[in-house]
C-alpha positions as CSV (number, residue, x, y, z in Angstrom):
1,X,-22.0,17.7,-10.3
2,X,-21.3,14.1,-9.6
3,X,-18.9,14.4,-7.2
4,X,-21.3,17.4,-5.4
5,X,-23.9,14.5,-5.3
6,X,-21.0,11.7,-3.6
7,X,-20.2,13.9,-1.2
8,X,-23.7,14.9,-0.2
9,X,-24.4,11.1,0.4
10,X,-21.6,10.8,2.4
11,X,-23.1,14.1,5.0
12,X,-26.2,12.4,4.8
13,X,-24.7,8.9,5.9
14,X,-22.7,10.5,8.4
15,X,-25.8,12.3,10.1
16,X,-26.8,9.1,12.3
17,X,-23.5,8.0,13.4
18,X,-23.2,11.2,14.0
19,X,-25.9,11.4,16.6
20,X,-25.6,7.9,18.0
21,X,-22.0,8.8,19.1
22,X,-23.2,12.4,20.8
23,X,-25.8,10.2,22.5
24,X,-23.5,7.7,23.7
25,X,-20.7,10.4,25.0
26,X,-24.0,11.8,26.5
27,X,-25.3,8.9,28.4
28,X,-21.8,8.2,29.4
29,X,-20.8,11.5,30.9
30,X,-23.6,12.2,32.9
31,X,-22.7,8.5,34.6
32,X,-26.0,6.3,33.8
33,X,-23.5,3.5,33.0
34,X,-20.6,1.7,34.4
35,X,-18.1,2.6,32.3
36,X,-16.1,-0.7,32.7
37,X,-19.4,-2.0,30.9
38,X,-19.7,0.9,28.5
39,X,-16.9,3.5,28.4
40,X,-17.3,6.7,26.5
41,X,-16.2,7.4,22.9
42,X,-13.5,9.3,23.9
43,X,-12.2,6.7,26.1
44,X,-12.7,4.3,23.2
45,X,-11.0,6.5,20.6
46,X,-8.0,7.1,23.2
47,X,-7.7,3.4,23.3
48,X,-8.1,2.8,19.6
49,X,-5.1,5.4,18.7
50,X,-3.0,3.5,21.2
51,X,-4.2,0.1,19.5
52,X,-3.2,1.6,16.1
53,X,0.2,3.0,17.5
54,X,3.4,1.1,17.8
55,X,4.4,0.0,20.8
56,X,7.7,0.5,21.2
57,X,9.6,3.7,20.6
58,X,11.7,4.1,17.6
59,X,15.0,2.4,16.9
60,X,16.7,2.7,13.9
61,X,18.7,-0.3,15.4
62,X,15.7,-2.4,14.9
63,X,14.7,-1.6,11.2
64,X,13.2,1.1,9.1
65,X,10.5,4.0,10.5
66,X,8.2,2.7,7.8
67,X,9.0,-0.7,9.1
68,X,7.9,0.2,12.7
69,X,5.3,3.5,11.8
70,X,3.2,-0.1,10.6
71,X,4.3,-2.4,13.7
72,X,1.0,-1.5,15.8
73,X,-1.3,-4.0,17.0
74,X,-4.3,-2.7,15.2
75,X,-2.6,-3.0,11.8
76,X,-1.0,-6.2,11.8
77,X,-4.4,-7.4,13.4
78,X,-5.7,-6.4,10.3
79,X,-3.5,-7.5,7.5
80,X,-3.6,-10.6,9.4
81,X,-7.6,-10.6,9.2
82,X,-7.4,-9.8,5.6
83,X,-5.1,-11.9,4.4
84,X,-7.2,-14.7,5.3
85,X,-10.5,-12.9,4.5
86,X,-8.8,-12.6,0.6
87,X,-6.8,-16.5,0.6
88,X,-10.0,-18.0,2.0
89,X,-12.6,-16.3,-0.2
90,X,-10.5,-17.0,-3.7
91,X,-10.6,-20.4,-3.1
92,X,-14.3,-20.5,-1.7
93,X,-15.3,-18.3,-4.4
94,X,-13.4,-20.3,-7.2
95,X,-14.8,-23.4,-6.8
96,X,-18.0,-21.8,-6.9
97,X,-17.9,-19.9,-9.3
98,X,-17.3,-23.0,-12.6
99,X,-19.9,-25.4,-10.0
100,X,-22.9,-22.4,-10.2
101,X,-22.6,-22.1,-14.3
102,X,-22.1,-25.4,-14.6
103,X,-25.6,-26.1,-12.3
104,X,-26.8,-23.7,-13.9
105,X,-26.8,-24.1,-17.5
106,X,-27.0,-28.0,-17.0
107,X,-30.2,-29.9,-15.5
108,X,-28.1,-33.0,-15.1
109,X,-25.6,-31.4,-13.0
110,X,-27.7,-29.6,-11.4
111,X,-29.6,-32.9,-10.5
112,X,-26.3,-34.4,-9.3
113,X,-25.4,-31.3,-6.7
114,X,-28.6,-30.0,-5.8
115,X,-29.8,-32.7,-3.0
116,X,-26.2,-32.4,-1.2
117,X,-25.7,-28.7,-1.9
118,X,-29.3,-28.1,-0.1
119,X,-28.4,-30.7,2.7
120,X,-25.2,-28.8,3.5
121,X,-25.8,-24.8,2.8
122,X,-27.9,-24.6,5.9
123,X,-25.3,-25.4,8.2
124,X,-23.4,-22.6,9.2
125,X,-19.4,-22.6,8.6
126,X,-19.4,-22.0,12.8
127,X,-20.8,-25.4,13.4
128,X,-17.5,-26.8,11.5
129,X,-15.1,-25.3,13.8
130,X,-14.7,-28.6,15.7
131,X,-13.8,-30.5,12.7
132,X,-11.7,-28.0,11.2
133,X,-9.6,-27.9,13.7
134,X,-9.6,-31.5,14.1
135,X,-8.9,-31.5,10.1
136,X,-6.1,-28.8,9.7
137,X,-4.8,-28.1,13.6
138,X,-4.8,-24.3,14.7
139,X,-3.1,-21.2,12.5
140,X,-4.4,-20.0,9.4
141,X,-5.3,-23.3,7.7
142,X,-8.7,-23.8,9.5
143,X,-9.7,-20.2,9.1
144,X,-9.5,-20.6,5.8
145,X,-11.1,-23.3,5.6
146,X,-13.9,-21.7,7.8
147,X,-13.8,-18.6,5.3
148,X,-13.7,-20.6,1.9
149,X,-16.7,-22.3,3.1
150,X,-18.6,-19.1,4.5
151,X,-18.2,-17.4,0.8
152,X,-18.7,-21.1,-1.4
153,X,-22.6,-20.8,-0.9
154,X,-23.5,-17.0,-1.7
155,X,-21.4,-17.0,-4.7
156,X,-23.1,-20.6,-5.7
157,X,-26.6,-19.8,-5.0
158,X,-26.4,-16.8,-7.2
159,X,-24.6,-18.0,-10.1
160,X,-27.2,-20.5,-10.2
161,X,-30.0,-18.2,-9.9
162,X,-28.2,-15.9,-12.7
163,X,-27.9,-18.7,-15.1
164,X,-31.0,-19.7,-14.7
165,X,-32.5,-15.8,-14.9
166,X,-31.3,-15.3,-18.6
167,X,-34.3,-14.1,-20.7
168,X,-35.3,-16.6,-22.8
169,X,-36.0,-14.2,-25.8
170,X,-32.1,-13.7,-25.9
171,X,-31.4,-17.3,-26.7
172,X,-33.9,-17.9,-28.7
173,X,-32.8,-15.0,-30.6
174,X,-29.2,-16.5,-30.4
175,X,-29.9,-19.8,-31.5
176,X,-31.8,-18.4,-34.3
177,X,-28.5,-16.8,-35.4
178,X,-26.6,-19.3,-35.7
179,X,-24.9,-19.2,-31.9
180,X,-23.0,-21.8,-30.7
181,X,-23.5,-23.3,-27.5
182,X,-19.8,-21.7,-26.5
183,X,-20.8,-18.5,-28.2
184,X,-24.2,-18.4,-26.4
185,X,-22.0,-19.1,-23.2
186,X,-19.7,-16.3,-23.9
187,X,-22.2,-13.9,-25.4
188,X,-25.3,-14.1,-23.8
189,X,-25.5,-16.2,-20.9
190,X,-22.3,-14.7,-18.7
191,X,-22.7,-11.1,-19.4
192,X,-27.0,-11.4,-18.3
193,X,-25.4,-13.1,-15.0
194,X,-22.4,-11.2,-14.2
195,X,-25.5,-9.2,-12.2
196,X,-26.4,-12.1,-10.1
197,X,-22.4,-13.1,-9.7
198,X,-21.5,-9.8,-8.3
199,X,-24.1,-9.9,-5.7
200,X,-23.3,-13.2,-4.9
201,X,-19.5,-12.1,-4.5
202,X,-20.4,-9.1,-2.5
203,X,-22.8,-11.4,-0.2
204,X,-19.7,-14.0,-0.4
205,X,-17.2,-11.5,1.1
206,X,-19.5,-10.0,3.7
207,X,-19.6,-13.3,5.0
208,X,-16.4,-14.0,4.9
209,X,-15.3,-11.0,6.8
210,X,-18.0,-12.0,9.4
211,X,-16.7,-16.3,9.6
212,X,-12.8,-15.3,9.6
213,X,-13.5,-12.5,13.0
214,X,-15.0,-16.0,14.9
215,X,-12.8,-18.4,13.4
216,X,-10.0,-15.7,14.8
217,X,-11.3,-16.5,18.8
218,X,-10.6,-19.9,18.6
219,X,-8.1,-21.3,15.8
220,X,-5.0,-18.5,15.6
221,X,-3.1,-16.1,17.9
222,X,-3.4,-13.0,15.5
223,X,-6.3,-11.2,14.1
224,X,-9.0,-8.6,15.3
225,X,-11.0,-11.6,16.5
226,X,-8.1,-13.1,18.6
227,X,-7.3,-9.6,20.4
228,X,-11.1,-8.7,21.0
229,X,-11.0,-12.3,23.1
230,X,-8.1,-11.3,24.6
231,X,-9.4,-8.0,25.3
232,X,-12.8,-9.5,26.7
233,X,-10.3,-12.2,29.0
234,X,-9.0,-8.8,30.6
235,X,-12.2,-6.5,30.6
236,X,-11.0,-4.2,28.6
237,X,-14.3,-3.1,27.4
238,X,-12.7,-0.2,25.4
239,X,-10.5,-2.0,23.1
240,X,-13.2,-4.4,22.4
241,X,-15.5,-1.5,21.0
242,X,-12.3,-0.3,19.3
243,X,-11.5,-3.5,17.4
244,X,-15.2,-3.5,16.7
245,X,-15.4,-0.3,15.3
246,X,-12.1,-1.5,13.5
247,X,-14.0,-3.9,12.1
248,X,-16.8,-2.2,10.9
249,X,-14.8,0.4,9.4
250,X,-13.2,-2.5,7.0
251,X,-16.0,-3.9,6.4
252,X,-17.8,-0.3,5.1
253,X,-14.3,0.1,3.4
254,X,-14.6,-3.0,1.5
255,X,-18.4,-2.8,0.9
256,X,-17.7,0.4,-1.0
257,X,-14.9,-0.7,-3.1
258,X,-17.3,-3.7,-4.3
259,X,-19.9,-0.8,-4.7
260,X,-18.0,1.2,-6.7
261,X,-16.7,-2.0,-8.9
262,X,-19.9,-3.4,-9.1
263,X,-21.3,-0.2,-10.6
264,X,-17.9,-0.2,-13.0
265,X,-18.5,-3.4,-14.3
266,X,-22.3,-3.1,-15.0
267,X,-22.2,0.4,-16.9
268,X,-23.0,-1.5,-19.8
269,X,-25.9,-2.9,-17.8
270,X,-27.4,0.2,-16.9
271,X,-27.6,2.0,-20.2
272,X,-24.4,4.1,-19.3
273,X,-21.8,3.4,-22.1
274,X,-22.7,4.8,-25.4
């Protein structure tokens, strides 16, 4: 019955792209557009089977089939992409991560960081490509960067907020048992936060995923950012909407694996385990 339900949200979530697509074919067959400026989906999905191909034909010469089946642009552009998407969110994330309990269980600490963390959240991890670049050169070190700091605030901000969310009536009740304060840690205060954490690590990754496609134009030769530049330099206005629909399509891809470990994690949360 459960999986009857899944798959009916999926038809349902299909139904718009669905007509969106028809309409766009439609509006680019009977000509209303240039279609250097907008080509049609089948031109686009044309080009983005020839971006996911290899380019060269096979040579057993030059290594193994599975070696070259996985040598097409489109998917080294995106290992590339993830690779720094993953690198650049577990260091952005893992300093966050200890800094948010710690501001959050702590009003001293959170004394300390709050004026700078305020002062500098704002500012978007764009306005650092200069410096980073400056800092670390070009190639994947100020991606990362630019990544790690993209994914530091949303995972900060909401281990702070679920710190500071715990119901008081649990520890009070706690601390009238007896709880230490590394037992009230362990017990009480990280399980009623994990909630806020995950949403801050699914914000966190979202973001990243969206920093490491700009840092890509300007700071490395690789990526589904750096070919979408490349493709704009040319005017190839169908691989542009092909790595952006590559791009989407990880990004719904990863959104849904968070999903679907968010809901895993947080059974206990919902009254689901016995």
């Amino acid at each position: 019955m459960a999986a009857t339900s899944s798959w009916r949200q999926v038809g349902i979530g299909l139904v718009l792209p669905a007509l969106v697509v028809a309409l766009w074919q439609m509006v680019a067959s009977l000509g209303w557009v240039n279609p250097q400026v907008l080509p049609s989906p089948l031109a686009v999905a044309e080009k983005w089977v020839a971006y996911l191909l290899p380019l060269q034909p096979y040579d057993p010469a030059a290594g193994s089939w599975l070696h070259w089946a996985f040598s097409g642009e489109l998917i080294t552009d995106s290992l590339s992409s993830l690779y720094r998407v993953v690198v650049g969110f577990l260091i952005g994330g893992g300093l966050a991560l200890p800094l948010g309990l710690a501001m959050g269980m702590s009003n001293r600490v959170y004394d300390w960081f709050n004026v700078l963390v305020q002062m500098v959240r704002p500012i978007p991890p764009i306005a650092y490509i200069p410096l980073s670049m400056l800092w670390f050169g070009l190639g994947n070190p100020p991606a990362i960067f630019l990544i790690a700091l993209g994914a530091f605030f949303p995972v900060l901000m909401n281990t702070i907020a679920g710190v500071r969310q715990v119901d008081g009536i649990f520890i009070r009740a706690a601390r009238n048992l007896g709880a230490s304060g590394f037992t009230m840690f362990v017990r009480v205060i990280l399980p009623a936060a994990v909630p806020y954490i995950l949403s801050g690590v699914r914000i966190g990754i979202g973001t990243a995923f969206i920093v490491v496609i700009v840092a890509e134009m300007v700071a490395v030769n690789n990526g589904l950012g750096f070919r979408i530049l490349e493709a704009r330099e040319y005017f190839w206005s169908d691989k542009i909407i092909a790595g952006m629909i590559s791009i989407g399509l990880i990004g719904l891809a990863i959104d849904v694996g968070m999903n679907k470990l968010n809901n895993h994690l947080l059974r206990w949360h919902r009254g689901l385990e016995n």
